[in-house]
N, C-alpha and C positions, 0 to 999 in steps of 0.2 A: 323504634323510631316513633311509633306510636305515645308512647310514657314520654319520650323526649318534648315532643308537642304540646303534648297536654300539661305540661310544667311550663313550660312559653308560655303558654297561653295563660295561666293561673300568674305567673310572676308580668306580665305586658297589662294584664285590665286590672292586676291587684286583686284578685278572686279569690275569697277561701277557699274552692273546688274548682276543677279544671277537668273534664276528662271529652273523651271519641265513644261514640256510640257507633255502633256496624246495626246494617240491617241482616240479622243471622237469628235465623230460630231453629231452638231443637227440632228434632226431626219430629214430625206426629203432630207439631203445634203449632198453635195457631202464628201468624206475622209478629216478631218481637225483636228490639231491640235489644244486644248484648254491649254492656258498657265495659270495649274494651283494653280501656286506659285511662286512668284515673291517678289524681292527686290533690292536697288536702284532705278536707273532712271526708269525703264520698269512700277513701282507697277500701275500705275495708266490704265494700260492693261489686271489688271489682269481680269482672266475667258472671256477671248475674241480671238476669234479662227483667226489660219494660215492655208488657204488649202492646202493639204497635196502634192499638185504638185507647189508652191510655194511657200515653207518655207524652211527653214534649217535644221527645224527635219527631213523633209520629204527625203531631199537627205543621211543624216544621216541616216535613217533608212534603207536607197533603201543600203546603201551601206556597211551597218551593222559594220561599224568600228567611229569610232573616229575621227570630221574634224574639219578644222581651217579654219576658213572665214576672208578672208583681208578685207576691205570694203564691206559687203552683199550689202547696201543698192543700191549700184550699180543696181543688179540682181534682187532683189525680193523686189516685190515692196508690203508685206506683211509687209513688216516692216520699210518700207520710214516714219510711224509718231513716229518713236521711238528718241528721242530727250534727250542728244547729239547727232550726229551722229554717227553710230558703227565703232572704229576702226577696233578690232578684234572680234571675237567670237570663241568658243571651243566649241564643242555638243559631249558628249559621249552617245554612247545608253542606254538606262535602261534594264539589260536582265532581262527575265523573262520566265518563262519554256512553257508559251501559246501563246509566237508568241511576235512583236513588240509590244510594250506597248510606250515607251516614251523618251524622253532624259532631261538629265539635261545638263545645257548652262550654260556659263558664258560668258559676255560679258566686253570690253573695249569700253571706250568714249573719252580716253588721248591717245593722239598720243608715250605717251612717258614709256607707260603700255603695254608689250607685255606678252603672252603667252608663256611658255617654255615645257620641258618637266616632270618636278617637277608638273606643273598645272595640267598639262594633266594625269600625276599618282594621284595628290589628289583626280581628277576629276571622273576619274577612279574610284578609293575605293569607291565614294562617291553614284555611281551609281552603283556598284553592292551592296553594302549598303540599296542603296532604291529598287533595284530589288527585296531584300530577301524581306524586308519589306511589299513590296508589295504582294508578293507570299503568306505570313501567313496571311496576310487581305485580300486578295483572298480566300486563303483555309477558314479562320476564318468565311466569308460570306458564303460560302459554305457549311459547318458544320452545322452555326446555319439554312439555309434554310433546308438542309437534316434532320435537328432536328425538326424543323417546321412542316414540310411534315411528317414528323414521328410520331408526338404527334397527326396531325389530323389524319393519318392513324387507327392510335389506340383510337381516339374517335372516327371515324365512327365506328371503330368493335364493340366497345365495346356497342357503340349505339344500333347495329345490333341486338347481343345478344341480347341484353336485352327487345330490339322486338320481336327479334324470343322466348324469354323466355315464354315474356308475353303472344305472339298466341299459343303457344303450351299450355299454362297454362289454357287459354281459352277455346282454343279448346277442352283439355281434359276433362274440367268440362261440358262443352255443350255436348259432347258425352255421356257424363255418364249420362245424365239429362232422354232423352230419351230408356236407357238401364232398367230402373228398370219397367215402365208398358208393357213393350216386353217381360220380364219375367214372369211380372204378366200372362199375355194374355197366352203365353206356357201351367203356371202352371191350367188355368183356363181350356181349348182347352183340357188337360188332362184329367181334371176332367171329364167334360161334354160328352167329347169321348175317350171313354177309351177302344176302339178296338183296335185289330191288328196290322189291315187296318191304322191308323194314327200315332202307337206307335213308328215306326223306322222314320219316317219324324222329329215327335215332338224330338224325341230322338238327333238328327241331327242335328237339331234348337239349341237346349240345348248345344249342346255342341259348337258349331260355337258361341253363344253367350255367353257362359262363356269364348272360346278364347279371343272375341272383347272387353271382361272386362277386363281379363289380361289386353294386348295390352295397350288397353286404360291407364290402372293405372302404367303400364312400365314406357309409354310414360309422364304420369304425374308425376310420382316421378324422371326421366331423366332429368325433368323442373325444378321439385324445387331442385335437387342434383346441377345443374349447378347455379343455384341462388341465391344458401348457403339458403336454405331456409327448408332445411332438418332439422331438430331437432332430440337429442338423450337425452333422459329422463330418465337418470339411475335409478334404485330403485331394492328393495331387492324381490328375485324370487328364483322360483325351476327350475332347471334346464329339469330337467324331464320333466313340464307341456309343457317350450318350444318347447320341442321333440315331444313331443303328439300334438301337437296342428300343428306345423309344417308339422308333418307324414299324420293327418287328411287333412288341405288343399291337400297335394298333392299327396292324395292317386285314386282321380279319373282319377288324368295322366297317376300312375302305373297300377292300372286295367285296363285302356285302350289299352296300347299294352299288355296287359296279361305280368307284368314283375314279376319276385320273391322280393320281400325287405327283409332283413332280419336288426336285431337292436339288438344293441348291448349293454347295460346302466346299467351303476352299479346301484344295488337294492337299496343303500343309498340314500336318498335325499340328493341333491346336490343344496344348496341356493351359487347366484351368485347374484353380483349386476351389473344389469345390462336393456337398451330399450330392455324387452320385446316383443314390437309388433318385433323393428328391427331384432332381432335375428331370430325370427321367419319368419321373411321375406327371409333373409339368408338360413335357411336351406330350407324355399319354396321351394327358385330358385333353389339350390342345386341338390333334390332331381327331382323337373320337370324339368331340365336342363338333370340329368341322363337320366330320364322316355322319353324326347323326344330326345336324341341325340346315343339312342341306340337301336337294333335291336330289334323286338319282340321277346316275351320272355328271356327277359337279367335278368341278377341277379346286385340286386342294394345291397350295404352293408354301413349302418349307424353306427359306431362305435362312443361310445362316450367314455374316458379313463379321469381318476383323477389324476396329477401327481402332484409330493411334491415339493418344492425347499426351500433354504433358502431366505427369501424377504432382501436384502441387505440395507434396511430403518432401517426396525425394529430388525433383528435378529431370526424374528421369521418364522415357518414354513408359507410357504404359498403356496395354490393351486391352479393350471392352470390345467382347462382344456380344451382337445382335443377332436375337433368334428373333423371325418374327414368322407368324403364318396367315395365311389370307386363303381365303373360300370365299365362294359367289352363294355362301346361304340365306337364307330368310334375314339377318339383320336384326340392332337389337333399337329398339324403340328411342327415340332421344327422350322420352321420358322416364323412361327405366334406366338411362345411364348411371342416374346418381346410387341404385341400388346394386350397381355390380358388384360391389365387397361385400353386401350382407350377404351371410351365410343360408345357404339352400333357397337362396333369391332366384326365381326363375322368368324370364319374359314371356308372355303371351303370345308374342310374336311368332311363336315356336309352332304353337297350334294353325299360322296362317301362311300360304304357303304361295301368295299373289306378289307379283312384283314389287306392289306399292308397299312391302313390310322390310325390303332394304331398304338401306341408308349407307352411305357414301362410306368406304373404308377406314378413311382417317375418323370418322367421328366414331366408329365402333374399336376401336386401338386400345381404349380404357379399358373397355368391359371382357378382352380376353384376359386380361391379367391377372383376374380372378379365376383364373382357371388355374387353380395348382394343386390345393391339395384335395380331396374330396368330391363330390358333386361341384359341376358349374352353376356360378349361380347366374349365368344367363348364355344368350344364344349368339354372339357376337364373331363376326366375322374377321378379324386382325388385333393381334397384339403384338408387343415389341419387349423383350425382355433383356 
């Protein structure tokens, strides 16, 4: 594009020489102009530098306007091997919005060839022309290096991930490894002493290490959700067994603060297709999400509801239902609502245990819903699924 220009510009003022100077100096040296586009007599200069306190660019630049040189070669002796001798020359600056950049020049070698002000307007256009030009292959280089820097950015993360995936995935299984003969050894410690005197220790054991089972299996199902490595296995179920089985896991949480549960379940069998273990996993955390985020003795409420709608496919009746649960716990922040979905997101609410840390049922409805697979990510008192 450059060479393109600088032949305009030689064939628009009639110039025996035309070319683009850059302000570009080897590395180590001093400020110098590299003349990077040339045509007529000059070409055989090209990519060969003028120092920047002996050239034409140079006072051209110093003086940010537009000059005409009668004879240079007189002065500067940067360009004494340029052959013919220069009658005239014209250098307009090249603008450019990050400081001097360069000029385009045209020069005479006829004595009978001057310069006017016609030359000096084409010369003009011609240089702010390459100024833009230049500006969008600036910015263009620019873009693509910030796109560069972007894409590794997001391969290192994504790298990260998938490290931290794999140690956490690891990790989790190694913990579990040693968890089942710690149980054993309790249940054995039991048998064999089955006093008093050991019964509230072992009792204490048992329950710290059914916590560090949760925990542990949180933290592994947290690994493989980020992994996509979650599977959902639909198939045809009773809704009911769900609930029963759900209520049993996590009825040693409710007995432990002494809470009330009360349940709610149409007496019909209610077949759903749908991941059993998953659902059951869901109202787990539901129900020990109430059991630990609420005061001793709270009343927890399991309502399950059958409702009809027309299915807009087929025309025909079809059933949804609603699980929803509600506790009179602590309540999750309406300013923490927006972070229910983030994962291992927790309220501070949790830590506070005064009236004023509820909030009215319906407004906390979102934030159970995040209670399914993994850690809850907050302390919220009703969801509806």
């Amino acid at each position: 594009m450059l060479d393109l220009l600088a032949r305009e510009a030689a064939r628009l003022c009639n110039a025996g020489s035309a070319g683009i100077s850059v302000l570009e100096s080897p590395a180590g040296s001093p400020a110098s102009f590299r003349w990077a586009a040339l045509t007529g007599h000059c070409v055989p200069l090209v990519n060969t530098h003028r120092p920047f306190d002996d050239s034409l660019c140079g006072i051209t630049l110093e003086k940010g306007r537009p000059e005409l040189f009668r004879t240079p070669q007189k002065y500067f002796r940067s360009i004494e091997q340029v052959e013919p001798p220069i009658v005239e020359a014209l250098l307009v600056p090249i603008p450019v919005r990050n400081g001097p950049w360069g000029a385009i020049w045209v020069m005479s070698h006829d004595n009978s060839v001057h310069f006017d002000a016609e030359d000096l307007r084409l010369l003009v256009s011609l240089a702010d022309f390459t100024g833009a030009a230049m500006e969008v292959a600036r910015l263009k280089e620019i873009a693509e290096k910030r796109a560069a820097e972007l894409e590794s950015v997001q391969t290192a993360l994504r790298d990260a991930e998938e490290r931290k995936d794999t140690f956490i995935a690891t990790l989790s299984h190694e913990l579990r490894s040693p968890l089942a003969p710690v149980n054993a050894a309790l249940q054995t410690i039991r048998r064999i002493a089955p006093g008093a005197d050991v019964a509230q220790p072992l009792d204490t054991a048992a329950r710290q290490l059914a916590r560090l089972q949760r925990l542990i299996g949180d933290l592994f199902d947290a690994s493989r959700l980020r992994s996509g490595k979650i599977s959902v296995t639909a198939a045809r179920c009773l809704l009911g067994d769900i609930v029963t089985d759900a209520i049993a896991a996590a009825t040693p949480a409710i007995n432990a603060r002494h809470h009330c549960l009360s349940v709610c379940v149409p007496k019909a069998p209610i077949p759903v297709i749908a991941d059993a273990v998953r659902l059951i996993q869901v109202l787990e955390n539901l129900l020990s999400n109430a059991a630990k985020y609420s005061p001793d003795g709270a009343y927890i409420h399991l309502d399950v509801s059958l409702e009809r709608e027309v299915c807009q496919r087929s025309g025909r009746d079809a059933g949804i239902v609603r699980v929803t649960v509600r506790d009179t716990g602590y309540g999750i922040p309406a300013a923490d609502l927006p972070r229910v979905f983030d994962m291992y997101a927790q309220s501070g609410a949790r830590m506070r245990r005064e009236p004023s840390a509820r909030i009215p049922a319906r407004d906390r409805q979102a934030g159970e819903r995040a209670r399914d697979f993994g850690r809850a990510p907050s302390n919220g008192t009703r969801t509806e699924h």
